[in-house]
C-alpha positions in Angstrom: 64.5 64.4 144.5 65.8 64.7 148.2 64.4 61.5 150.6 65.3 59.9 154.0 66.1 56.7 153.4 66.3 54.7 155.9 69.1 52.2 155.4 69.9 50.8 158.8 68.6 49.7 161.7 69.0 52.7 163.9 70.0 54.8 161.1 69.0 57.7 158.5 70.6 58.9 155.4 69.5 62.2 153.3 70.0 61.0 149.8 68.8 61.6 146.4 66.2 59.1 144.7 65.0 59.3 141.1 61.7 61.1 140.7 58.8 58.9 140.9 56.5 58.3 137.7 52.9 58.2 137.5 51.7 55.0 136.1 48.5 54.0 135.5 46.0 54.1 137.9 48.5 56.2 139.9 49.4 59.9 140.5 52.8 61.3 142.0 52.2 63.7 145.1 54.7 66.8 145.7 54.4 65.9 149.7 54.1 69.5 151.5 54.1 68.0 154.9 54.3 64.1 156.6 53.5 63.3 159.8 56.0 61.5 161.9 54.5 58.2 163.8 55.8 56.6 167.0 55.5 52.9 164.8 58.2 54.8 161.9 60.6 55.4 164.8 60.2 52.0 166.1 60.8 50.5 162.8 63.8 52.6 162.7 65.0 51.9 165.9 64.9 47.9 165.5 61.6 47.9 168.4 59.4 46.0 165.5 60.1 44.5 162.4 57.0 45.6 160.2 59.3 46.6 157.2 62.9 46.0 156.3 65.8 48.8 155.3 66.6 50.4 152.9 63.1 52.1 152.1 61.3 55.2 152.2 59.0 55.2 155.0 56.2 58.0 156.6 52.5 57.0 156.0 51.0 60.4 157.1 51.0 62.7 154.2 49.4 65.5 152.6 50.7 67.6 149.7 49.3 68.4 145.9 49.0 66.1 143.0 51.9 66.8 141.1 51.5 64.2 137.8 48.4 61.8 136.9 48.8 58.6 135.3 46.4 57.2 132.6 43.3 55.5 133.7 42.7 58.0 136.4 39.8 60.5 136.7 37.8 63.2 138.9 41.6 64.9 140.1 44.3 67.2 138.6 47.3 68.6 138.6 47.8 70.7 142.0 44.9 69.5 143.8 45.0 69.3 147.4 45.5 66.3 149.0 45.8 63.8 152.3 46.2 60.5 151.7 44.2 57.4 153.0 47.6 54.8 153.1 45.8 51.4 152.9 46.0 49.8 149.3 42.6 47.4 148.9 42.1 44.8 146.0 38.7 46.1 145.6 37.5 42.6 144.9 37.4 40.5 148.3 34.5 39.9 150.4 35.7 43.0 153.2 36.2 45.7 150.1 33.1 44.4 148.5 31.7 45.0 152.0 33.0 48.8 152.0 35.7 47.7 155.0 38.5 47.6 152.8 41.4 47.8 155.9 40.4 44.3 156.4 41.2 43.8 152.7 43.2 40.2 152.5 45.6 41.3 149.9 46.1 44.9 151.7 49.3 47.1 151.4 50.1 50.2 153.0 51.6 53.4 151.7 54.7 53.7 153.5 55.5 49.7 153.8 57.2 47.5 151.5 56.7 47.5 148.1 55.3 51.5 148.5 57.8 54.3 149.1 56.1 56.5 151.5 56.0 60.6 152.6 59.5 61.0 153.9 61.0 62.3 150.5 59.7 65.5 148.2 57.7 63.4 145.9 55.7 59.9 146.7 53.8 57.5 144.2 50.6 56.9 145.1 47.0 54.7 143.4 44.3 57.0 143.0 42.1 55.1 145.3 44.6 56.2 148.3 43.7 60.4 147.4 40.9 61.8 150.0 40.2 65.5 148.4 41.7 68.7 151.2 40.2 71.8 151.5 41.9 74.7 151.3 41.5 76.0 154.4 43.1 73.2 156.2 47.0 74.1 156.3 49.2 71.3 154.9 50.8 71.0 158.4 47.9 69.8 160.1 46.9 67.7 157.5 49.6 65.7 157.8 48.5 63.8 161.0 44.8 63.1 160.2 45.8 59.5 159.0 46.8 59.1 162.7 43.8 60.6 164.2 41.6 59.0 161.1 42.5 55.7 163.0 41.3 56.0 166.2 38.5 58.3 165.1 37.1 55.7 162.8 37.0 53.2 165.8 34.8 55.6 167.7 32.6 56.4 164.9 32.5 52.2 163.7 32.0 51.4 167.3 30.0 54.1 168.3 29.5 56.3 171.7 26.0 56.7 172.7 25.0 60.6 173.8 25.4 61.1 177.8 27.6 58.2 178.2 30.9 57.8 180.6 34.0 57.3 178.7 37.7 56.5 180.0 40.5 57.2 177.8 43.4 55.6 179.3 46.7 57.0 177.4 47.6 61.0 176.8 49.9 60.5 173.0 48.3 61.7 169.8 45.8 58.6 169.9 44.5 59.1 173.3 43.8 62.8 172.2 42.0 61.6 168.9 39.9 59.4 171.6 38.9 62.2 173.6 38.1 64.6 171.3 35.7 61.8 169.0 34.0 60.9 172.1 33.1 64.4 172.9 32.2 64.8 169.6 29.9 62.0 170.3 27.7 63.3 173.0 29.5 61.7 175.6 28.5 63.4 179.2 31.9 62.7 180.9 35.3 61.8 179.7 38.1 60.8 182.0 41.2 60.5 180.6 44.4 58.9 182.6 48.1 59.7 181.6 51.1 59.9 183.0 53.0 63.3 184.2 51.8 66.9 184.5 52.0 68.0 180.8 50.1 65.2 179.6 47.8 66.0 181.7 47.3 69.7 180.9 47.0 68.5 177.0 43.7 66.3 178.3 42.6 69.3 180.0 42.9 71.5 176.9 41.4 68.9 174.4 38.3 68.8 176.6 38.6 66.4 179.3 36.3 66.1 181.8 38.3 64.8 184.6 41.9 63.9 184.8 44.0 61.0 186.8 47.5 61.2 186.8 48.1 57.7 186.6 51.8 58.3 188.3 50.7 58.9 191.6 46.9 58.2 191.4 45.2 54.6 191.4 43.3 54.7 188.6 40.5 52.3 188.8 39.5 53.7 192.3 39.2 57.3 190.3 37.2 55.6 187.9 35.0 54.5 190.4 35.0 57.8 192.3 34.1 59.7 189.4 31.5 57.2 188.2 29.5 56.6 191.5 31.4 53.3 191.5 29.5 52.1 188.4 32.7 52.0 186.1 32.5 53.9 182.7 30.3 53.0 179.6 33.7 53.1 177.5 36.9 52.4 178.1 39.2 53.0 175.7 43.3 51.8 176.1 46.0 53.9 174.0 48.6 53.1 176.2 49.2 49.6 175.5 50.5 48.4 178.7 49.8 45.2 180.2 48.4 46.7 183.5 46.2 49.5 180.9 45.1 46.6 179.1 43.9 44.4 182.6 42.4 47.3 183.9 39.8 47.7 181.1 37.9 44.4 182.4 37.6 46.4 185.9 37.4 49.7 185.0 34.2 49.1 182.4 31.0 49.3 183.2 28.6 45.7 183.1 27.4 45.6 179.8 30.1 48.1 178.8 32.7 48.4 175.4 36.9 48.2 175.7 38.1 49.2 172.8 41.7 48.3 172.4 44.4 50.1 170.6 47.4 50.7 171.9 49.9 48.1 171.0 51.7 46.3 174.0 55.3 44.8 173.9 55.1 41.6 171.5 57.1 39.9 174.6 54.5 40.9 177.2 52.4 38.2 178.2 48.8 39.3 179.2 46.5 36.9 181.4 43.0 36.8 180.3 40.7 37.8 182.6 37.5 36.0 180.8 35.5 35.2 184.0 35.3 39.3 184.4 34.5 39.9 180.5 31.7 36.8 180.5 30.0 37.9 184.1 30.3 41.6 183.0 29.1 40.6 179.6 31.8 42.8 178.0 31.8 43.6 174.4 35.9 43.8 173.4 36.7 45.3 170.3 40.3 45.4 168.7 40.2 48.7 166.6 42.7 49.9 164.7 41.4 51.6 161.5 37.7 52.6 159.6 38.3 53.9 156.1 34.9 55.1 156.1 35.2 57.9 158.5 37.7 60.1 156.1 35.2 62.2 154.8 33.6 62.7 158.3 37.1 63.6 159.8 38.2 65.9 157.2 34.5 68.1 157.6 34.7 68.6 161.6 38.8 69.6 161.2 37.3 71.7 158.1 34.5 73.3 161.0 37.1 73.3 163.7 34.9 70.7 165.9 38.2 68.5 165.5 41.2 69.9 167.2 43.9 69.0 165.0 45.8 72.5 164.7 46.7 71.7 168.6 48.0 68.6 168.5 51.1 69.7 166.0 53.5 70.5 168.7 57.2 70.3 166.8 58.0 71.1 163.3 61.3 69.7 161.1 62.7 69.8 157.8 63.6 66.8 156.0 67.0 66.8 156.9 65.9 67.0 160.2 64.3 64.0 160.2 66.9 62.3 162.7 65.9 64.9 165.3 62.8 64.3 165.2 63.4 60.8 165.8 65.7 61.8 168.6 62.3 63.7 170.1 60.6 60.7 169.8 63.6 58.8 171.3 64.1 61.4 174.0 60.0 60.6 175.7 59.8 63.9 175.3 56.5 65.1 177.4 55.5 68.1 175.4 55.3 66.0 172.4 52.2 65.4 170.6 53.0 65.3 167.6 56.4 66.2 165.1 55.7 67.0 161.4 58.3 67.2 158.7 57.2 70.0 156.4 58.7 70.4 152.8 59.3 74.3 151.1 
């Protein structure tokens, strides 16, 4: 089978790989599309060191089961599928607990010892399979494990209806943000990114109000736009340090940040904890909620959740070094890029 290996920091090959085998408790998944993620061309790129070449990465896939291993059951041969990446013992207090992304012995599709979607074929345990409906095309499928992330925060967390929400970041997470807020009942969302197109993408996925935060101060927006109250929400996808400082103003009293965006693991951050404690803050670090899968796949399935949209580039597998060029490139009419196999 074809795969793109990638075998050097900064670099890419198109190679054959031997044909995985499905071994028990595992099935082997002809991958139809993967999604390309922003932390994959980072890792390529030498910008953080989460795996180690050579390997197979791409941990946002969705294709149809191609082989089943003994042990097994409830799935067949050319099922439709999109894959829920985190490996869980099943045993330890969180997976006991039904949180198994705070598993202790957790792996991830994608990371080492697991090939992941960038190849025509990926290995897979049958606990990773979420079932796909027909009517959702393979190529949007692809990029629900990134919006299944930031999705599951807002549904773990939870928005209360007629609430004030700031998103501050306009990428594929600060999209997911917006639109599972809405979904929530939320009366206003603000969302604040940077440059004109990122700014018509908030408009499309239903934002409220928009601050460019290029030219525009942001907080005094907030305030504008909240009758200087500050939002019940805030939400940071950007992952800056001034994104991440401006949550403590920018939040309501008695308010919930939710932090996702990752900042530079160089930057260094002061703590503003007189602000959280005299503003009684709640902080939450999200990152992912296993539980919501079935949730997320029904309102893409309804067409409540704009997913469709946020596909804005399409490559081959061969392309794959383009698309990390696009990614490269900061590229504002990128969402995001989707390799899709024949």
């Amino acid at each position: 089978m074809k795969a793109a290996v990638w075998d050097a920091i900064g670099h890419v090959s198109i190679c054959d790989k031997p044909m995985p085998k499905a071994d028990e408790g595992h099935v082997v998944v002809k991958v139809k599309a993967v999604g390309v993620c922003a932390t994959d061309v980072h890792m390529i790129t030498g910008k953080v060191a989460l795996a180690q070449p050579p390997h197979v990465l791409g941990h946002e896939i969705a294709g149809e089961i191609e082989a089943i291993g003994s042990g097994v059951c409830g799935w067949k041969v050319g099922d439709s599928v999109v894959i829920d990446t985190i490996i869980s013992c099943g045993h330890c207090p969180a997976c006991k607990s039904g949180r198994k992304e705070l598993c202790s012995e957790r792996m991830e599709i994608g990371y080492t010892p697991y090939d992941g979607g960038y190849a025509e074929y990926v290995r897979v345990p049958a606990q990773c399979l979420v079932s796909l409906p027909d009517t959702i095309p393979f190529r949007d499928a692809a990029i629900l494990e990134s919006v299944a992330c930031p999705f599951g925060a807002v549904l773990r967390i939870g928005v209360k209806p007629g609430s004030s929400v700031l998103v501050q970041g306009g990428g594929p997470a600060g999209i997911a943000f917006l639109q599972a807020a809405k979904l929530s009942g939320a009366k206003k969302v603000i969302m604040s990114a940077r440059g004109a197109q990122r700014l018509e993408f908030a408009k499309q996925f239903g934002a409220d109000d928009v601050i460019d935060a290029q030219h525009e101060n942001v907080l005094e927006r907030v305030m504008e736009l909240t009758d200087g109250q500050g939002c019940d929400y805030v939400m940071d996808a950007a992952g800056t340090v001034d994104s991440i400082l401006l949550c403590f103003d920018a939040c309501k009293i008695g308010g919930d940040v939710l932090y996702y965006g990752i900042p530079d693991e160089k930057a260094q951050i002061p703590f503003p904890f007189m602000k959280m404690m005299m503003k009684q803050l709640r902080l939450h670090g999200v990152l992912e909620y296993c539980a919501g899968w079935d949730t997320l796949v029904a309102l893409v399935e309804s067409g409540r959740m704009n997913v469709h949209d946020m596909v804005t580039h399409t490559f081959t597998l061969e392309q794959l070094p383009d698309a990390i060029a696009l990614y490269e490139s900061k590229d504002r009419s990128l969402i995001k890029a989707v390799i899709e196999n024949g």
